[in-house]
C-alpha positions in Angstrom: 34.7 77.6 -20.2 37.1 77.2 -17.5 39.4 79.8 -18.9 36.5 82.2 -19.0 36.2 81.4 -15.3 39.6 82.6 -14.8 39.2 85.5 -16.4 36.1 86.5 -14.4 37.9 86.0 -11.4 41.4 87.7 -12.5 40.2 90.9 -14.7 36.7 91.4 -13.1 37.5 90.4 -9.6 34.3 87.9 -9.2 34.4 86.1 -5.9 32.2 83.3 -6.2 29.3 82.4 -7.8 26.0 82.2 -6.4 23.6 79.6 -8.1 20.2 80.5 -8.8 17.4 78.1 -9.4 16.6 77.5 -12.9 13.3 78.2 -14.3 11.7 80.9 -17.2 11.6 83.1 -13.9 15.5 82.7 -13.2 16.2 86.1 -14.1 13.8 88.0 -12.4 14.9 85.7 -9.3 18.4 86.8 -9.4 17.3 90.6 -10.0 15.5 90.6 -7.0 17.0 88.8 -4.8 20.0 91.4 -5.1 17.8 94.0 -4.3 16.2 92.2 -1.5 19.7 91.7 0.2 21.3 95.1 -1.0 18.3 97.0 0.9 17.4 98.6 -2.3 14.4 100.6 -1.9 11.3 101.1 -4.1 11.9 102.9 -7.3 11.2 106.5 -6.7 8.1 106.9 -9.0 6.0 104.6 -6.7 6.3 107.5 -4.0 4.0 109.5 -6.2 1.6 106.1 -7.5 0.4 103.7 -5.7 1.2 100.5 -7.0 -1.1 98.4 -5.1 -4.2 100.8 -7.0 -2.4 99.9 -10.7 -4.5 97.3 -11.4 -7.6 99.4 -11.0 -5.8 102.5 -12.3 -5.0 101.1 -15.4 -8.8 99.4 -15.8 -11.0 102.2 -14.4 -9.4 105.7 -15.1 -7.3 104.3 -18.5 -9.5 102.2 -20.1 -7.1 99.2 -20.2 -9.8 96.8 -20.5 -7.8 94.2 -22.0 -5.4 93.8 -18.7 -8.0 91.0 -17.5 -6.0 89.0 -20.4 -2.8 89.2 -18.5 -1.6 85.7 -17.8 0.5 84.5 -14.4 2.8 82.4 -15.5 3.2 78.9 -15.7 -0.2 78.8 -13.4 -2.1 80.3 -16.8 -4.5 81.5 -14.7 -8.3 82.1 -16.3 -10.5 83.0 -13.7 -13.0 86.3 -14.0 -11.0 87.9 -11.1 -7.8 88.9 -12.8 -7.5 92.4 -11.3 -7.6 90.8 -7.2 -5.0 88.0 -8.1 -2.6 90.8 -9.4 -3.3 92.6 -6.7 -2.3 90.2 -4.7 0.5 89.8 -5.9 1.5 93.3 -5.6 1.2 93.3 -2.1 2.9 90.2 -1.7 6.0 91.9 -3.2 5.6 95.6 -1.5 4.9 94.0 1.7 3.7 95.9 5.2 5.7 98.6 7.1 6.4 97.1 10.6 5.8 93.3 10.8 9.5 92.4 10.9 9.5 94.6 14.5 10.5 92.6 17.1 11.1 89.6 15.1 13.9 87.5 16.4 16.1 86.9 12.2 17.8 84.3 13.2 15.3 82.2 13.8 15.3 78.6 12.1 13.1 79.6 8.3 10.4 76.9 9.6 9.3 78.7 12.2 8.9 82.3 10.5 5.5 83.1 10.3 5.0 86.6 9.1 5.0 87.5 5.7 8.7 89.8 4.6 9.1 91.8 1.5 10.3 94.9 -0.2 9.4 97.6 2.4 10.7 95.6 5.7 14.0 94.2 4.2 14.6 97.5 3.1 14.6 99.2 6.1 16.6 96.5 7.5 20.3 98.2 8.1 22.0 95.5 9.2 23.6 93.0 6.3 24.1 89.9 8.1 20.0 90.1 9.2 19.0 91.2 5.0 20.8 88.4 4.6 19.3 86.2 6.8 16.0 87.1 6.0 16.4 86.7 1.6 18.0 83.1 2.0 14.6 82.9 4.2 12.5 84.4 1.7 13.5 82.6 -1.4 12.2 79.1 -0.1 8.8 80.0 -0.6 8.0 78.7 -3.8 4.4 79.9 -4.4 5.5 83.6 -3.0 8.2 84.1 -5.0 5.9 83.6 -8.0 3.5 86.3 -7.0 7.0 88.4 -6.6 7.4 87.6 -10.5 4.0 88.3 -11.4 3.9 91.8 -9.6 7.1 93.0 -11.4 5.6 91.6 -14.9 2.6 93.9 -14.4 5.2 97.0 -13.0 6.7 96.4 -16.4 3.3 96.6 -18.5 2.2 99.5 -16.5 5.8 101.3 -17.4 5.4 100.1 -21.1 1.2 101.8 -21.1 2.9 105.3 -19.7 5.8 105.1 -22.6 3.3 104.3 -25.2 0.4 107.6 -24.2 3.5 109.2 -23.6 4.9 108.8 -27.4 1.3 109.1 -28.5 1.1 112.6 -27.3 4.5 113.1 -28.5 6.1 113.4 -25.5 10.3 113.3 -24.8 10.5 112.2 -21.7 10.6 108.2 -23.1 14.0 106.1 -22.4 15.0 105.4 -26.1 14.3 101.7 -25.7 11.0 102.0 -25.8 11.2 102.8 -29.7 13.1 99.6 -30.5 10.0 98.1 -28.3 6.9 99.4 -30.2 8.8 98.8 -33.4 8.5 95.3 -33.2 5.8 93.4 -35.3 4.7 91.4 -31.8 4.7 94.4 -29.4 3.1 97.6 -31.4 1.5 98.2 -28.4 0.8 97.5 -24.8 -1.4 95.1 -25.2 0.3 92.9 -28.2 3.2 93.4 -26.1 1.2 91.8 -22.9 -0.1 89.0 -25.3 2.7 88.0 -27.0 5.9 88.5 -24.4 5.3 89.6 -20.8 2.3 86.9 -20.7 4.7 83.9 -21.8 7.4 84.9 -18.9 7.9 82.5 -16.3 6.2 79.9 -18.2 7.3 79.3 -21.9 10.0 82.4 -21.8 12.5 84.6 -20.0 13.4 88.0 -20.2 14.9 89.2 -23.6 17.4 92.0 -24.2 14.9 94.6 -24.6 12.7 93.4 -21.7 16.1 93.6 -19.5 16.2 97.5 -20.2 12.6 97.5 -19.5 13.1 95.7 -16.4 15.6 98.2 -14.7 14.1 101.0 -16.2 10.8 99.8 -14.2 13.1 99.0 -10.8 15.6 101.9 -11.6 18.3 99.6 -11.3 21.3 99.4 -13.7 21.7 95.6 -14.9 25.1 94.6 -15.7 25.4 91.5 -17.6 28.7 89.1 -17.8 28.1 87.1 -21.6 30.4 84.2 -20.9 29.2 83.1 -24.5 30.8 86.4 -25.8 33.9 86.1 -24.1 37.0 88.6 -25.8 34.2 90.3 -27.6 32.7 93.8 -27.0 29.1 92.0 -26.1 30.9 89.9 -23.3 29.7 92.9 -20.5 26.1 94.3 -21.4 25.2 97.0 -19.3 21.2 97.5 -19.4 20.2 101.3 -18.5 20.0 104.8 -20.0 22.9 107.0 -20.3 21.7 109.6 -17.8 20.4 107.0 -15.0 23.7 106.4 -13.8 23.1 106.9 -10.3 21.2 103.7 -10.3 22.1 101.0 -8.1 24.1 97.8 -9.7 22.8 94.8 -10.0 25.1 92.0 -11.7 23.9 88.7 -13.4 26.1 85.8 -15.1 24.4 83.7 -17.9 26.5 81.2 -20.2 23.9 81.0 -22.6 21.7 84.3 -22.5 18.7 81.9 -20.9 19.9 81.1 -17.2 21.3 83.4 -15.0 23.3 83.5 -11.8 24.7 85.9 -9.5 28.4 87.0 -9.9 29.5 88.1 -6.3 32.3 90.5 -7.2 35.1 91.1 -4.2 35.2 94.6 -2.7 
């Protein structure tokens, strides 16, 4: 493995390697917290939906009945009020315009009171501050979890728009979404709810097809570094559509396809 190290650092150009904590949500973790400290913004279709009204969207005006099923996690939550939990969680992750103004970023993390996510940090130019504030961010256990949760349910709101798109045969659908329904456990949105998306972050992480699903629903273009596969044409997996290629990078490092870091590449 130390060979494969060297040839990270000598043909790939990877600096260092930043450790991420290892749970089922370890992926979604390092996804994010790229985003978080590139300044990404929010994925372009969410200028024309609302994402904190999916819950209700999906529910009232689509008839997704079955969404109150949706599991969070390793919390297995059971309660009758599934709809406000995820909504919670959405708004912990899309966060408020404006409640960074002001804020002195480099405070000490103990002292930061107001909540920080996806809308502030990205309008946040300078690095060193983005910086700052993610390394901030990612000590909050119990918030990062509802981060998790909110991109799950992004990801089974993108897989309910492939699948009534398909139905009404239409050809706008990434091809990945085929290999999806074909499978036995995920015909559909909901068997794909029951038996994958509910199970992340608890008994599970992300599989291949859920990684294309997962930067299809960001817009992001997931680059993967196999060290498993090393010398073979799987060792660099590159997770996004042909024609999405403007999509920002973000890189992940896993020895053994279940935890991932984040390769920091020189520049």
């Amino acid at each position: 493995m130390r060979e494969t190290y060297k040839t990270l650092f000598w043909r790939y150009h990877v600096k260092y390697i930043r450790q991420v904590s290892g749970d089922k949500y370890c992926l979604l973790r390092a996804v994010l917290f790229q985003i978080f400290s590139q300044g990404l913004p929010l994925p372009s279709w969410t200028k024309a939906t609302d994402i904190l009204k999916l819950p209700e969207k999906l529910l009232y005006s689509q008839g997704c009945n079955w969404i109150q099923q949706y599991s969070f996690g390793p919390q297995q939550y059971t309660g009758s009020n599934t709809l406000g939990k995820l909504r919670k969680c959405i708004e912990a992750l899309k966060g408020q315009i404006g409640s960074y103004r002001g804020l002195n970023l480099l405070m000490p993390t103990s002292c930061m009171q107001i909540h920080f996510a996806w809308v502030e940090i990205s309008g946040i130019k300078d690095q060193s501050q983005r910086q700052h504030l993610c390394n901030a961010i990612f000590t909050d256990r119990s918030m990062e979890h509802k981060f998790y949760e909110a991109i799950k349910f992004i990801m089974l709101y993108q897989v309910i728009e492939a699948y009534e798109c398909l139905a009404s045969n239409q050809e706008c659908v990434p091809s990945f979404f085929s290999d999806l329904f074909r499978r036995d456990t995920s015909l559909d949105p909901l068997s794909y709810m029951m038996n994958h998306l509910n199970s992340i972050g608890d008994r599970r992480g992300l599989d291949q097809i859920d990684l294309f699903l997962l930067g299809h629903s960001l817009e992001i273009k997931i680059i993967v570094y196999r060290l498993c596969k090393i010398n073979t044409e799987d060792f660099l997996e590159t997770y996004t559509e042909d024609y999405q290629r403007d999509w920002h990078e973000v890189l992940l490092l896993t020895e053994d396809d279940r935890h991932y870091h984040i390769p920091v590449v020189k520049i």
